[in-house]
HTML snippet that shows the backbone in 3Dmol.js (N, CA, C, O; Angstrom):
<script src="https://3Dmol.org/build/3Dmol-min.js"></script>
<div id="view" style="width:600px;height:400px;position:relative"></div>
<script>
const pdb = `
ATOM      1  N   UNK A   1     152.559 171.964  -9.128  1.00  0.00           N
ATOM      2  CA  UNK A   1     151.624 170.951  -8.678  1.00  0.00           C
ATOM      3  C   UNK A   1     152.290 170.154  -7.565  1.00  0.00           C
ATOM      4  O   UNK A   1     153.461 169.780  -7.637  1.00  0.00           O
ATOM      5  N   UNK A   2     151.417 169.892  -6.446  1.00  0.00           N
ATOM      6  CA  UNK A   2     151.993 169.421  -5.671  1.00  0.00           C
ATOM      7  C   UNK A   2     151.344 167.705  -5.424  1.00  0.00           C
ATOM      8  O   UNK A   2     150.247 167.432  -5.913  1.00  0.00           O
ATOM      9  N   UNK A   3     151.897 166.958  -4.873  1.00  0.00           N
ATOM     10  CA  UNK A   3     151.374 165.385  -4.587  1.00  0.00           C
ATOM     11  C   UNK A   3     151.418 165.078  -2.963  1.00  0.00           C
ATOM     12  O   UNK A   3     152.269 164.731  -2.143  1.00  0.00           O
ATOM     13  N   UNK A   4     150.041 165.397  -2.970  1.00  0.00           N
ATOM     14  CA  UNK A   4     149.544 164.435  -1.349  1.00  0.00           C
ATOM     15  C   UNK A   4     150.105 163.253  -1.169  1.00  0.00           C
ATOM     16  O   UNK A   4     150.132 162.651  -2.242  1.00  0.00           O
ATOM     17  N   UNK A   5     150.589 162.616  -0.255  1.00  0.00           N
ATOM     18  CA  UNK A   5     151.564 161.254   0.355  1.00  0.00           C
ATOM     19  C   UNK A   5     150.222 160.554   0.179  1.00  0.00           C
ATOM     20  O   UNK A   5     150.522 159.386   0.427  1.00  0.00           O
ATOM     21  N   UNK A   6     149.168 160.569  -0.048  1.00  0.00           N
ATOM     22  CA  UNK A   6     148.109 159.663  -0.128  1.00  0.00           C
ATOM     23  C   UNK A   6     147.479 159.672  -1.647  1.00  0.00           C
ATOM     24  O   UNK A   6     146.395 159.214  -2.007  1.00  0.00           O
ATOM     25  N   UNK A   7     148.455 160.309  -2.399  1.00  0.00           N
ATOM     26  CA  UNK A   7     148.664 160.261  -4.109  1.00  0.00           C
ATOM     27  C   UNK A   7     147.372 161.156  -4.660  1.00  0.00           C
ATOM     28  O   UNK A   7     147.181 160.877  -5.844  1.00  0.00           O
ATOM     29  N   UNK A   8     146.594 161.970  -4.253  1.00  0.00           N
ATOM     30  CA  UNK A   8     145.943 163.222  -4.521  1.00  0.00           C
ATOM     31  C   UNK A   8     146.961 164.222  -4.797  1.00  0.00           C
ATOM     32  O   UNK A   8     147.984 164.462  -4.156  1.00  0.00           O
ATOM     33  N   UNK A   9     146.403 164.904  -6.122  1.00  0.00           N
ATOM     34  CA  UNK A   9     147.237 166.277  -7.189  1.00  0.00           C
ATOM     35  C   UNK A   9     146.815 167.439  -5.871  1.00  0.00           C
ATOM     36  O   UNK A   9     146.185 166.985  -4.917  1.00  0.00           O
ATOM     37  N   UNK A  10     147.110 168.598  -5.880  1.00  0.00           N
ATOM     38  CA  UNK A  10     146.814 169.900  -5.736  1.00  0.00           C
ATOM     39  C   UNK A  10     147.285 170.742  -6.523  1.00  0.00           C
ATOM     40  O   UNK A  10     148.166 170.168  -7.163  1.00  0.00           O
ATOM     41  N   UNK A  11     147.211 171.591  -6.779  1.00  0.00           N
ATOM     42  CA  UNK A  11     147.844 172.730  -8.002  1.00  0.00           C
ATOM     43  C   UNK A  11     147.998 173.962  -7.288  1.00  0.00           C
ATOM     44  O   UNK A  11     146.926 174.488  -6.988  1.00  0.00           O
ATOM     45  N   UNK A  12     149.069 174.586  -6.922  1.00  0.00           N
ATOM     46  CA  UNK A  12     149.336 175.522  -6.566  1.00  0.00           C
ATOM     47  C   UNK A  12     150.021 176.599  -7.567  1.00  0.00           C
ATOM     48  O   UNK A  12     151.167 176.407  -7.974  1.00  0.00           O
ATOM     49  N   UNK A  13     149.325 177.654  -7.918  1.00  0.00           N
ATOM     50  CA  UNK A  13     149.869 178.651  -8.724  1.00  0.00           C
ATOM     51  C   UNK A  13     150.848 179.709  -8.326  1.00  0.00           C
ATOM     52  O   UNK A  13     150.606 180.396  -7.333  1.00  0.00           O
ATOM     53  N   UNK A  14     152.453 179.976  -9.359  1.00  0.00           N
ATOM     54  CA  UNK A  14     153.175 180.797  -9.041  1.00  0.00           C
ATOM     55  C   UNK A  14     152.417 182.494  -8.770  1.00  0.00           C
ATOM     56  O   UNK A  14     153.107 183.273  -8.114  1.00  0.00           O
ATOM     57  N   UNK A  15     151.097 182.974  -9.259  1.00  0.00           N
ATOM     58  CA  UNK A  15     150.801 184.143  -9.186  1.00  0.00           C
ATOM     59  C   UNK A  15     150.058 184.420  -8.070  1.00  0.00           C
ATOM     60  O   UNK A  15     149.270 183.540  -7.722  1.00  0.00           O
ATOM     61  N   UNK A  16     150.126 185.681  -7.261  1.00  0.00           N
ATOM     62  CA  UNK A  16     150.225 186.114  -5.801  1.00  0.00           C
ATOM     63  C   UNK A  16     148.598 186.744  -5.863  1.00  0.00           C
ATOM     64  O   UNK A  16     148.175 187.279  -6.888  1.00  0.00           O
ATOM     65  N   UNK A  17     147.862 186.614  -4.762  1.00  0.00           N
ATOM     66  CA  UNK A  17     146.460 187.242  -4.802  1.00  0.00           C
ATOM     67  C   UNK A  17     145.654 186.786  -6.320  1.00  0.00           C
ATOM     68  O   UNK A  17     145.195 187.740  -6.947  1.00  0.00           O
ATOM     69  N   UNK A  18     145.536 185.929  -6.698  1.00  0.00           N
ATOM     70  CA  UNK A  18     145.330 186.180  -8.022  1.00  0.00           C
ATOM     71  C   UNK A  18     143.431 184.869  -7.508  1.00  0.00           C
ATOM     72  O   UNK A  18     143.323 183.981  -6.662  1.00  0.00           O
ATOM     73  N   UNK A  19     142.536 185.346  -8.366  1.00  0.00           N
ATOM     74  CA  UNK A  19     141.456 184.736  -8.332  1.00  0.00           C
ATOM     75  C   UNK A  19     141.427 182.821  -8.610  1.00  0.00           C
ATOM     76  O   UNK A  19     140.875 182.028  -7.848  1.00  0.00           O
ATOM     77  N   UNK A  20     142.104 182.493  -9.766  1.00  0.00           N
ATOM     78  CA  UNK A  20     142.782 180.984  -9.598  1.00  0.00           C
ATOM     79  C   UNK A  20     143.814 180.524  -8.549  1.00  0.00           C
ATOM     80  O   UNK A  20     144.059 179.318  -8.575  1.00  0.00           O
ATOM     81  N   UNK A  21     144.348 181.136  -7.790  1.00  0.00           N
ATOM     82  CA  UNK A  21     145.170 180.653  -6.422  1.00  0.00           C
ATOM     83  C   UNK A  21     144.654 180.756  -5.767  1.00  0.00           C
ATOM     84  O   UNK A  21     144.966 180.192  -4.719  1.00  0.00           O
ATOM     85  N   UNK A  22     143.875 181.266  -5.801  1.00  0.00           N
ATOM     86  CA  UNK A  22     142.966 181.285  -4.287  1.00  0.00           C
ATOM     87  C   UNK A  22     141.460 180.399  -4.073  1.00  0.00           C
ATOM     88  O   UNK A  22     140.938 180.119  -2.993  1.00  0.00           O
ATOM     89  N   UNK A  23     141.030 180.112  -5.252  1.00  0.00           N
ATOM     90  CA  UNK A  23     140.002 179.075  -5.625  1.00  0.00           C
ATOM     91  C   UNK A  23     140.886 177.509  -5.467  1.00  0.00           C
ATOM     92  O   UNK A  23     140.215 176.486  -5.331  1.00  0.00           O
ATOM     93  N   UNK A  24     142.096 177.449  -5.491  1.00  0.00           N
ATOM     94  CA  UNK A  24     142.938 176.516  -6.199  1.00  0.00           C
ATOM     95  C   UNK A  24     143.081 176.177  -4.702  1.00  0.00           C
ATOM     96  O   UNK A  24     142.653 175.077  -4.353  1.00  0.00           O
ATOM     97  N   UNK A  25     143.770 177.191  -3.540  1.00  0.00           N
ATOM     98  CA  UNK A  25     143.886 176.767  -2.720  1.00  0.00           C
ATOM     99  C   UNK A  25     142.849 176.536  -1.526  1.00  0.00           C
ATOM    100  O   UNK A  25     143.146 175.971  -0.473  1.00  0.00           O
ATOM    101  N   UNK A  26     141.658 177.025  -1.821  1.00  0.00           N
ATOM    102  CA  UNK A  26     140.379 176.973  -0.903  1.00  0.00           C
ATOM    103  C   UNK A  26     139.914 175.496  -1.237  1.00  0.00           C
ATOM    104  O   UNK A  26     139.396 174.913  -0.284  1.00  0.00           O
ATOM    105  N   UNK A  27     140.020 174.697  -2.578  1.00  0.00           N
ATOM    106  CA  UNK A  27     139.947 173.282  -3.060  1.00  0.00           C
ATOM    107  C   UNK A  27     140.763 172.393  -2.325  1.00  0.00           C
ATOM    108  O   UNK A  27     140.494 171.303  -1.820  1.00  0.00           O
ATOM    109  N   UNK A  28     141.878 173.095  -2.356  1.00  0.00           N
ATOM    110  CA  UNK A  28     143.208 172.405  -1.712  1.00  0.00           C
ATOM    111  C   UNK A  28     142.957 171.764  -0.282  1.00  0.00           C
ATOM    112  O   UNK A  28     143.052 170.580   0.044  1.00  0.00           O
ATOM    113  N   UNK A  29     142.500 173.221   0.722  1.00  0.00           N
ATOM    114  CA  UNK A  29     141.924 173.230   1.533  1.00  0.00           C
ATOM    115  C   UNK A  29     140.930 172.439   2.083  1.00  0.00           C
ATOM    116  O   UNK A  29     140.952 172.090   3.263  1.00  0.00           O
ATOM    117  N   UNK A  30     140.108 172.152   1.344  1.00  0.00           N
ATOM    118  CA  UNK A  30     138.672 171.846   1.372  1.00  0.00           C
ATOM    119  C   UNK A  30     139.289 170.255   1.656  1.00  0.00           C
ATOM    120  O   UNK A  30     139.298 169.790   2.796  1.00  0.00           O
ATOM    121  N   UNK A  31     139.777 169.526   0.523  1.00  0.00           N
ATOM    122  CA  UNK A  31     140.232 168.439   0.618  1.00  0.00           C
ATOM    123  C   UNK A  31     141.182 167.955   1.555  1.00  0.00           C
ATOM    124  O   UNK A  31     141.186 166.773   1.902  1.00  0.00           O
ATOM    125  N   UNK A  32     141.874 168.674   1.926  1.00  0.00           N
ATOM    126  CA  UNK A  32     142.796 168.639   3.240  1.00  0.00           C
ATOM    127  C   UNK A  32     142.376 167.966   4.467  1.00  0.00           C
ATOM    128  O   UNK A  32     142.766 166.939   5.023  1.00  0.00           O
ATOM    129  N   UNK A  33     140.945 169.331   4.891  1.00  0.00           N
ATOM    130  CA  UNK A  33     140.599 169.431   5.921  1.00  0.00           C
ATOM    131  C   UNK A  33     139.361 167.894   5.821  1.00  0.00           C
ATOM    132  O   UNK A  33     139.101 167.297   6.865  1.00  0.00           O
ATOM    133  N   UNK A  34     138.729 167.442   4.479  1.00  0.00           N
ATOM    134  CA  UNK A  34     138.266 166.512   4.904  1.00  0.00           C
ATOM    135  C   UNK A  34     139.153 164.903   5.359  1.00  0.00           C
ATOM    136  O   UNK A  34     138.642 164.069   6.106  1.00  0.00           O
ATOM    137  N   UNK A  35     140.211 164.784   4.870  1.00  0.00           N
ATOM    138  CA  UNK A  35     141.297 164.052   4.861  1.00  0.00           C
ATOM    139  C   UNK A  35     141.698 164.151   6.363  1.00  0.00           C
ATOM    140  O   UNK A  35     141.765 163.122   7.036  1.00  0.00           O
ATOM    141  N   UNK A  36     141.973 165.414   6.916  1.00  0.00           N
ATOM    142  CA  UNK A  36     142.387 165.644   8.280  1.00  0.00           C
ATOM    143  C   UNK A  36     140.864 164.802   9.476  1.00  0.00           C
ATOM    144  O   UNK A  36     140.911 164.156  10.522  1.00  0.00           O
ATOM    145  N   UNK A  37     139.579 165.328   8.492  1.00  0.00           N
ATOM    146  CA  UNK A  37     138.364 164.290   9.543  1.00  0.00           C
ATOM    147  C   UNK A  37     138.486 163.251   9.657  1.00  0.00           C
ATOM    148  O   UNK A  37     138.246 162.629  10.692  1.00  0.00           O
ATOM    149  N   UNK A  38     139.032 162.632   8.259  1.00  0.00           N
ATOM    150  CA  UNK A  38     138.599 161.297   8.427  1.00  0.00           C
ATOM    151  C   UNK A  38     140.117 160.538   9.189  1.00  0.00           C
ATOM    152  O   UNK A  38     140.250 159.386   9.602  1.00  0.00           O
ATOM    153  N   UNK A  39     140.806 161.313   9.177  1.00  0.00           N
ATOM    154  CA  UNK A  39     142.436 160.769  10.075  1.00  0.00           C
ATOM    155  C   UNK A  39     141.960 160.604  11.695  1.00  0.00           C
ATOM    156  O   UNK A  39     142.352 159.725  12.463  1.00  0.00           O
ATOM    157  N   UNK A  40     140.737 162.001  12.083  1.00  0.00           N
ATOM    158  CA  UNK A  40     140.829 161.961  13.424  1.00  0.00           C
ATOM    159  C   UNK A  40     139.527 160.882  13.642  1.00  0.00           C
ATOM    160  O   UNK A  40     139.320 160.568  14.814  1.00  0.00           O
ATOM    161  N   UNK A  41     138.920 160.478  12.941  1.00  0.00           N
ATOM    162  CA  UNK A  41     137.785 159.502  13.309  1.00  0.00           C
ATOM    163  C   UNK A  41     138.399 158.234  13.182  1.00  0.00           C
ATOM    164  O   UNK A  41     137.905 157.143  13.468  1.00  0.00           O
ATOM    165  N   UNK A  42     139.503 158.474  12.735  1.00  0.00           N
ATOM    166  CA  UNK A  42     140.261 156.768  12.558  1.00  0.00           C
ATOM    167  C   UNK A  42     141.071 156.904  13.913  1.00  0.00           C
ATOM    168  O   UNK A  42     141.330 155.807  14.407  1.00  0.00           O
ATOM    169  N   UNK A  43     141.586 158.127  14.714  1.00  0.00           N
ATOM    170  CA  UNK A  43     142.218 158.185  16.129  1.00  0.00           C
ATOM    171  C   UNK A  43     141.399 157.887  17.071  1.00  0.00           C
ATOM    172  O   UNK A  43     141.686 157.186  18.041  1.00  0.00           O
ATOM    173  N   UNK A  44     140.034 158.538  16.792  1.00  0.00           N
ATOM    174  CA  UNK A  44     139.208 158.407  17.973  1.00  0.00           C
ATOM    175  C   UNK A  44     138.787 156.686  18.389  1.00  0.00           C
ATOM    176  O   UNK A  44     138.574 156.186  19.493  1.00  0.00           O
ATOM    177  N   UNK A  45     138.775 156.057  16.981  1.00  0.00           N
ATOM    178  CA  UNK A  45     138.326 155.035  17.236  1.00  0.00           C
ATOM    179  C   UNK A  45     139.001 153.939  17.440  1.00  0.00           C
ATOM    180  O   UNK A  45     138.559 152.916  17.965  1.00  0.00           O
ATOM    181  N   UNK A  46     140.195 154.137  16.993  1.00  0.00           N
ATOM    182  CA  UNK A  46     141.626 153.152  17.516  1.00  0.00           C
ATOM    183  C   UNK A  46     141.539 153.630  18.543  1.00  0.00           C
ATOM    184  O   UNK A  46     141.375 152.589  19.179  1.00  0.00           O
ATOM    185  N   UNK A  47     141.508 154.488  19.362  1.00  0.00           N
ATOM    186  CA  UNK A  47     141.658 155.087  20.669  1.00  0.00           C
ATOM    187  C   UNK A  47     141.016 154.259  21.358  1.00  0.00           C
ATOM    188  O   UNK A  47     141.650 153.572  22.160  1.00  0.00           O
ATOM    189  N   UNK A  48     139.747 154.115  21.250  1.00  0.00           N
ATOM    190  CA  UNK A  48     138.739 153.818  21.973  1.00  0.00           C
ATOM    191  C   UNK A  48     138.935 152.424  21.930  1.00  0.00           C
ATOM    192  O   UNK A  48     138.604 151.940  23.012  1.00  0.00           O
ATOM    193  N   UNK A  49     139.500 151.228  20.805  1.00  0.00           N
ATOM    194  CA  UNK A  49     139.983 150.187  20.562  1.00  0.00           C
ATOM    195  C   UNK A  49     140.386 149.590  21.387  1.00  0.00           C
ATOM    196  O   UNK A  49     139.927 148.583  21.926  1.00  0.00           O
ATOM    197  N   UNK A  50     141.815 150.476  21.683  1.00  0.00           N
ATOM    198  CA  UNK A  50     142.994 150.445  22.396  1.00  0.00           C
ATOM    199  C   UNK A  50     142.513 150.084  23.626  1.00  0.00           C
ATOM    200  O   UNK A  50     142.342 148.967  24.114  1.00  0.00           O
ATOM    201  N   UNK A  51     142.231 151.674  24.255  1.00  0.00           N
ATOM    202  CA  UNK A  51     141.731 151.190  25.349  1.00  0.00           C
ATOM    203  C   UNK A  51     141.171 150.243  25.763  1.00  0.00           C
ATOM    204  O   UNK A  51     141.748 149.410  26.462  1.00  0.00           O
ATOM    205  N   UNK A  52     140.079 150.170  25.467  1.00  0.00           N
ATOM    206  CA  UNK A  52     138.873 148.494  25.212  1.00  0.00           C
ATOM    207  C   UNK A  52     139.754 147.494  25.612  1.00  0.00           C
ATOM    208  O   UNK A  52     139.586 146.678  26.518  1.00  0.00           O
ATOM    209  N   UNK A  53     141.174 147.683  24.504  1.00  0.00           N
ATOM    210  CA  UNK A  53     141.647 145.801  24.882  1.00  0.00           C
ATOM    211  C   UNK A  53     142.229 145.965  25.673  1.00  0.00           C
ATOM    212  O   UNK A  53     142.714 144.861  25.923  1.00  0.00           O
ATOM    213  N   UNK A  54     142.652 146.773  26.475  1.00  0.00           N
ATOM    214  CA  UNK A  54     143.564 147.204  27.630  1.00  0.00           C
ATOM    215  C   UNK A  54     142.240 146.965  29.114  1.00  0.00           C
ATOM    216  O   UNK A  54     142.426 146.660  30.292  1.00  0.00           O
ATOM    217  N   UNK A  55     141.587 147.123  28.720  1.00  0.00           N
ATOM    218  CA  UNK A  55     140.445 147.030  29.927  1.00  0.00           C
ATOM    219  C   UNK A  55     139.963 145.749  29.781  1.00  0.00           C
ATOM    220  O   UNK A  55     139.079 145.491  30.598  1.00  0.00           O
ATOM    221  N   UNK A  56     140.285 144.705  28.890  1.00  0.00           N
ATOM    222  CA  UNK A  56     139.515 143.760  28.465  1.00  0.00           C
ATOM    223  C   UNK A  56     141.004 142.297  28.629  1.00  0.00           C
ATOM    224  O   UNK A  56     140.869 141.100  28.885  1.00  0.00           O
ATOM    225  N   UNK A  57     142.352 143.156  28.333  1.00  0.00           N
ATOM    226  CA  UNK A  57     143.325 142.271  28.204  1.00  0.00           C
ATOM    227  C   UNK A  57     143.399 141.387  26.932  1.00  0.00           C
ATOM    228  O   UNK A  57     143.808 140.229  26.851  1.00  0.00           O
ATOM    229  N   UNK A  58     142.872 142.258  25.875  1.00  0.00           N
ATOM    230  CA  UNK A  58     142.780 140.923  24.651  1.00  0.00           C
ATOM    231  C   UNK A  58     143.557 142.052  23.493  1.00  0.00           C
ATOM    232  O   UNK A  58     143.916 143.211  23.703  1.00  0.00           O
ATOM    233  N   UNK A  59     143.633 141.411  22.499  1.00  0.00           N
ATOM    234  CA  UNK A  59     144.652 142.319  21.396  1.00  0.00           C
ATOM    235  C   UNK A  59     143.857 142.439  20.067  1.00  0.00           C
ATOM    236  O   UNK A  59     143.188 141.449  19.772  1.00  0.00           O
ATOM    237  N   UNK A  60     143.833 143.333  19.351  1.00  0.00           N
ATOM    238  CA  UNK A  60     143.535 143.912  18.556  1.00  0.00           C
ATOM    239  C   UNK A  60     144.328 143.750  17.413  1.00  0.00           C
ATOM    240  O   UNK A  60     145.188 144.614  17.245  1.00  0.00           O
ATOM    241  N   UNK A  61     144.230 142.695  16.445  1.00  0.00           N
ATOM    242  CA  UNK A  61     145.131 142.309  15.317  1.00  0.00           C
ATOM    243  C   UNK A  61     144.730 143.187  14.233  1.00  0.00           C
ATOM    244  O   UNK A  61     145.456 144.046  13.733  1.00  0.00           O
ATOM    245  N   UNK A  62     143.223 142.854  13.811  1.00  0.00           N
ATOM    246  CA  UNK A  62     142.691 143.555  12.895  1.00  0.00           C
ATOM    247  C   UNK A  62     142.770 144.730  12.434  1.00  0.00           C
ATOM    248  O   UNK A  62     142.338 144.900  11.295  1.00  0.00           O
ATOM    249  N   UNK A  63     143.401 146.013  13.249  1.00  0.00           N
ATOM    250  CA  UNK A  63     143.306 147.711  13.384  1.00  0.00           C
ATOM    251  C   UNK A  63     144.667 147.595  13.305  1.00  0.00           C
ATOM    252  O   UNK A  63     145.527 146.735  13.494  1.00  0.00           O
ATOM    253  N   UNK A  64     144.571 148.949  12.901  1.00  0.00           N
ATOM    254  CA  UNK A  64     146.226 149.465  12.295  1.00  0.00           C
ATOM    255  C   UNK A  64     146.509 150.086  13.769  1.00  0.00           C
ATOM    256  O   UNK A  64     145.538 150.204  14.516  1.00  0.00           O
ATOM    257  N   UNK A  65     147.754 150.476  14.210  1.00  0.00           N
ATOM    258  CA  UNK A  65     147.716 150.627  15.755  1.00  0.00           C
ATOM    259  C   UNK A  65     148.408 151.935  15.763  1.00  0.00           C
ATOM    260  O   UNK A  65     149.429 152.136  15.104  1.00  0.00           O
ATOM    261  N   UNK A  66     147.847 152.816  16.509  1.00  0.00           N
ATOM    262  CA  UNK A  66     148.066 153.920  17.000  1.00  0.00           C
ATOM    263  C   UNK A  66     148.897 155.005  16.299  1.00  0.00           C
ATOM    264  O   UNK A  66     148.662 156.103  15.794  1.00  0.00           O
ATOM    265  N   UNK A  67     150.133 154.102  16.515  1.00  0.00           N
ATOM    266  CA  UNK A  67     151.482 154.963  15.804  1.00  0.00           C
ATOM    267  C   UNK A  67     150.976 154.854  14.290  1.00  0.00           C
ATOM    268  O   UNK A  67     150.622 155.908  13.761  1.00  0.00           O
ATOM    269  N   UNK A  68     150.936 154.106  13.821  1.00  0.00           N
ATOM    270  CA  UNK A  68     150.415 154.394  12.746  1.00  0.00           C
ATOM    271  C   UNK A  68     149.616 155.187  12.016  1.00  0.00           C
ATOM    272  O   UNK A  68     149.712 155.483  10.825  1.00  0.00           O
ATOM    273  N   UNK A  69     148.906 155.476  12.732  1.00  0.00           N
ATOM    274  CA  UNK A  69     147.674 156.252  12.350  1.00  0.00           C
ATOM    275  C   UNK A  69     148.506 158.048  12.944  1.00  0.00           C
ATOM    276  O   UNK A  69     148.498 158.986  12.147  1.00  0.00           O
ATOM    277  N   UNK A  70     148.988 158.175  14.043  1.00  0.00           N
ATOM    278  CA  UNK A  70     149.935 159.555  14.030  1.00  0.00           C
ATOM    279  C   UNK A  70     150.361 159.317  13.369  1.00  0.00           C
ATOM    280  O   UNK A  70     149.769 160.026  12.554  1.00  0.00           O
ATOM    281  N   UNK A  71     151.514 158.485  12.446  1.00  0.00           N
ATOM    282  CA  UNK A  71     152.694 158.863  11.535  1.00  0.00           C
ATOM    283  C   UNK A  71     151.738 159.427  10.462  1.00  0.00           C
ATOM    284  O   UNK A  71     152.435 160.308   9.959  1.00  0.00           O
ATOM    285  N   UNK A  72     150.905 159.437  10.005  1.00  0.00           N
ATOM    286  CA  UNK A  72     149.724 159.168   9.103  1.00  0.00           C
ATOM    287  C   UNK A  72     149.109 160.811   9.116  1.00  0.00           C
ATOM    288  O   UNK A  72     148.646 161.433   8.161  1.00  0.00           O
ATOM    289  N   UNK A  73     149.283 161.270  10.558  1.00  0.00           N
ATOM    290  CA  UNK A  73     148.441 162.080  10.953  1.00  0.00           C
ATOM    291  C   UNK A  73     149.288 163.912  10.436  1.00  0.00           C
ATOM    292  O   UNK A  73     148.973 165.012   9.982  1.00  0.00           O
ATOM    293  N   UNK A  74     150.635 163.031  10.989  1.00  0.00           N
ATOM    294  CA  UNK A  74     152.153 163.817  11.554  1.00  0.00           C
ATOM    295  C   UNK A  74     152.033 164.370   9.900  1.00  0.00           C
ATOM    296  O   UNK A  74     151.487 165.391   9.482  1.00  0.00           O
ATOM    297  N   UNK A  75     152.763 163.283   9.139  1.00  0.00           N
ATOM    298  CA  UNK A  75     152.723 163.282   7.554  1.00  0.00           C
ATOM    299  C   UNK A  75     151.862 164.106   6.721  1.00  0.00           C
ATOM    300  O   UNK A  75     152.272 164.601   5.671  1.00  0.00           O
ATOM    301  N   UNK A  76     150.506 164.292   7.225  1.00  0.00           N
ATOM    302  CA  UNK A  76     149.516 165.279   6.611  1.00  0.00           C
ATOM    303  C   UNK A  76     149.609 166.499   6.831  1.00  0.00           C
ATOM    304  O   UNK A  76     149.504 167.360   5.958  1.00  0.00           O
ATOM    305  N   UNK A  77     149.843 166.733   8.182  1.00  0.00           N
ATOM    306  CA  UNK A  77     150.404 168.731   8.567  1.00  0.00           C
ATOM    307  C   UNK A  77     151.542 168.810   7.736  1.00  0.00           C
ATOM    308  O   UNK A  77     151.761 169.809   7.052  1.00  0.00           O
ATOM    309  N   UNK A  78     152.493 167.536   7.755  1.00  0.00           N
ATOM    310  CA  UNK A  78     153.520 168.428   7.106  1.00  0.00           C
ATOM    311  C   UNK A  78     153.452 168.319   5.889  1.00  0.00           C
ATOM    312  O   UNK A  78     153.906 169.329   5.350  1.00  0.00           O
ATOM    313  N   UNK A  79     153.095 167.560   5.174  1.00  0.00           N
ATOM    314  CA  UNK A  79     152.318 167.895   3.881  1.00  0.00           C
ATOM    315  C   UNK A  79     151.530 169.649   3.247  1.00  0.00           C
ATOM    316  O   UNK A  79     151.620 170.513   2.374  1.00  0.00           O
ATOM    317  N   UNK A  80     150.868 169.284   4.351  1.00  0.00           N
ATOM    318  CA  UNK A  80     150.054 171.086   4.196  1.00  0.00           C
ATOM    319  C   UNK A  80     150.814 172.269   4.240  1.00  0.00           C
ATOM    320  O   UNK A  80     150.628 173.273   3.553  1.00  0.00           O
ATOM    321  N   UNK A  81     152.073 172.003   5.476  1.00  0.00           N
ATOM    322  CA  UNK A  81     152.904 173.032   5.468  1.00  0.00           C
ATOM    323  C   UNK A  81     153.898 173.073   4.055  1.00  0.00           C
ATOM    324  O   UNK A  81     154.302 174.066   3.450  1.00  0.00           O
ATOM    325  N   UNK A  82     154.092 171.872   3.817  1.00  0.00           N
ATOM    326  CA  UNK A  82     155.282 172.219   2.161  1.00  0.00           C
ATOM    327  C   UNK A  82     153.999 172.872   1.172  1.00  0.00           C
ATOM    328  O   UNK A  82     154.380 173.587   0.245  1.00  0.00           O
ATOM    329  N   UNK A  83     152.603 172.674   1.315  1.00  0.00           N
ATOM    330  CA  UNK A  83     152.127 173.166   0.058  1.00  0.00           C
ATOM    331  C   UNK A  83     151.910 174.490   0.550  1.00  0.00           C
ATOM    332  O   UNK A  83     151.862 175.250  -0.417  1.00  0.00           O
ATOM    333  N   UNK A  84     151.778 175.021   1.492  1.00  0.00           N
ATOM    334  CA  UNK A  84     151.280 176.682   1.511  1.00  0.00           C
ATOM    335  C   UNK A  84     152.811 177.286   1.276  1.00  0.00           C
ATOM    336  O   UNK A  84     152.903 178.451   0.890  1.00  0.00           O
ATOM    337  N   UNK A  85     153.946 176.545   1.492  1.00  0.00           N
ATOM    338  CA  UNK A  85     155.360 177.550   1.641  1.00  0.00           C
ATOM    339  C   UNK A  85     155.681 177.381   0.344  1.00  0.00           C
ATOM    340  O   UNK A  85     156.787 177.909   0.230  1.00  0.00           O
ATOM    341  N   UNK A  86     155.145 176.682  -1.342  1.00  0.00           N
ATOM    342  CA  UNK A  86     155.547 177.168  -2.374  1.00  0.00           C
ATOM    343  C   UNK A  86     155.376 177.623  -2.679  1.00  0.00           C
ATOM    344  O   UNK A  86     155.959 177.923  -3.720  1.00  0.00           O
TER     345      UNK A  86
END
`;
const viewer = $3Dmol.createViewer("view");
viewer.addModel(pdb, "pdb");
viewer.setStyle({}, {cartoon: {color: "spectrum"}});
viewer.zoomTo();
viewer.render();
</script>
């Protein structure tokens, strides 16, 4: 069993081709990839933030800022990569 950095289980099974590893990891998947949407709708829109106060000259306290949201982003691929390499 593995633990998402955002404290979500996955279960990855030691047996190879097998009908529960592959349901197990298409779930895995599934949840991943919605986790990965909602990371890039939080980029697009700090993005667009950013910019804004940069065109505007005013600052943005309220929003988590940029780097943050990559470290966030960075952290999730490599997340995905430790769960497919057990």
């Amino acid at each position: 069993m593995s633990l998402h950095p955002d404290g979500g289980n996955y279960v990855a099974s030691d047996q190879r081709n097998s009908t529960p590893e592959l349901e197990s990891f298409q779930r895995f998947f599934e949840l991943w990839l919605v986790q990965q949407n909602n990371y890039l709708e939080g980029l697009i829109s700090a993005s667009k933030q950013h910019n804004k106060s940069i065109d505007t000259n005013t600052t943005i306290a309220d929003k988590p800022p940029l780097q943050l949201l990559i470290n966030q982003v960075i952290q999730h691929y490599e997340y995905f990569y430790q769960v497919i390499l057990e």
